[in-house]
C-alpha positions as CSV (number, residue, x, y, z in Angstrom):
1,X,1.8,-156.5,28.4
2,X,2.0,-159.1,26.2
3,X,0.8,-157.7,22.9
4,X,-0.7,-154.3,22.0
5,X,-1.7,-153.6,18.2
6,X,-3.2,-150.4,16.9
7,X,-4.6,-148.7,14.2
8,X,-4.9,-144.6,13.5
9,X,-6.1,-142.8,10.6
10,X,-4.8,-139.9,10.8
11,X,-3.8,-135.8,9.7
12,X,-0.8,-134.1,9.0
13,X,-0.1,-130.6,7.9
14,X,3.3,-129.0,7.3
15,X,3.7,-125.3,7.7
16,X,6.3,-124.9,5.6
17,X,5.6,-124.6,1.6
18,X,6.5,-128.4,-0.2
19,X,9.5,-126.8,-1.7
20,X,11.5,-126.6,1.2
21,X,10.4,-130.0,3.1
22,X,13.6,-131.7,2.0
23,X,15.3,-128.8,3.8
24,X,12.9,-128.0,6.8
25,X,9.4,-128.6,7.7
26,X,7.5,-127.9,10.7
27,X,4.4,-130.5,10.7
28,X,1.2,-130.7,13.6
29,X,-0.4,-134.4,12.9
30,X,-3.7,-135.7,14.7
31,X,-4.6,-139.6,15.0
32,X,-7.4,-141.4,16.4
33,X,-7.9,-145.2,16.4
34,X,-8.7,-148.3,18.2
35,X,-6.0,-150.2,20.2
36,X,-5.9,-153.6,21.3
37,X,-3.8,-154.7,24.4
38,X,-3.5,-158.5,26.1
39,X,-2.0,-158.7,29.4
40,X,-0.2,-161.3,30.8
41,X,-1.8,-161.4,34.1
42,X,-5.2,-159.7,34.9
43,X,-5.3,-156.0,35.5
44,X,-6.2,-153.8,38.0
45,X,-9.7,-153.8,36.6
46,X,-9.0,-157.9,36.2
47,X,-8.9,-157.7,32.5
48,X,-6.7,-159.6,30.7
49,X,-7.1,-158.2,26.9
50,X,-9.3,-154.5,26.2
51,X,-9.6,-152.5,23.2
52,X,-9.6,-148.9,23.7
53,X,-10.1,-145.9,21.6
54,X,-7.2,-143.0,21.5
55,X,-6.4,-140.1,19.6
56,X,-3.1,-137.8,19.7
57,X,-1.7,-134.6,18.6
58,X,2.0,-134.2,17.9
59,X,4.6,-130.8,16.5
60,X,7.6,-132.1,15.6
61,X,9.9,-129.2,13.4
62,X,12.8,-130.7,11.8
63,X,16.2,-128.8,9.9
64,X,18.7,-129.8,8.0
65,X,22.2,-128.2,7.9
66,X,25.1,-128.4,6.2
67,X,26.8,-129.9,9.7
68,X,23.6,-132.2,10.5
69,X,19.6,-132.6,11.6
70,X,18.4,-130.7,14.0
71,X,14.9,-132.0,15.5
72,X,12.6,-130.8,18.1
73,X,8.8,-132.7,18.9
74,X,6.8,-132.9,21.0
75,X,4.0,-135.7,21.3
76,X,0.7,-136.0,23.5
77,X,-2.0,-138.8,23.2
78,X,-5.3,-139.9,25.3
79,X,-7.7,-142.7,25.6
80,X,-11.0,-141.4,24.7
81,X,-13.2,-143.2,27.0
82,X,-12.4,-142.0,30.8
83,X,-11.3,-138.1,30.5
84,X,-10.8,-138.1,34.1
85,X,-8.4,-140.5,34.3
């Protein structure tokens, strides 16, 4: 791929009150957007640039301890345009 640009508007809520996100949060965010990819060569479908639609949902929970950052996340996304796929 030679270049591939994007742009997501987006939501994100945190389960945790605002007075404890410096200590630990636990947030769920949505995205959807267009992105543009060029190729180098053609593709399979011989394109050589597309611009697709995607959205994603990803959990991340993050701590903070006196001995270090703990993290856990997890992160799932999908082109809107062929579900089958």
């Amino acid at each position: 791929m030679r270049i591939s640009t994007y742009f997501r508007a987006g939501l994100e809520y945190n389960l945790f009150p605002y007075q404890e996100v410096a200590r630990r949060r636990l947030t769920i965010r949505y995205q959807v957007g267009p992105k543009f990819n060029r190729y180098f060569d053609k593709t399979v479908y011989f394109k050589t640039e597309e611009l697709l639609w995607e959205h994603s949902l990803a959990a991340n929970y993050r701590q903070v301890f006196q001995w270090g950052t703990f993290n856990l996340g997890t992160y799932q996304a999908n082109y809107l345009h062929r579900w089958a796929l």
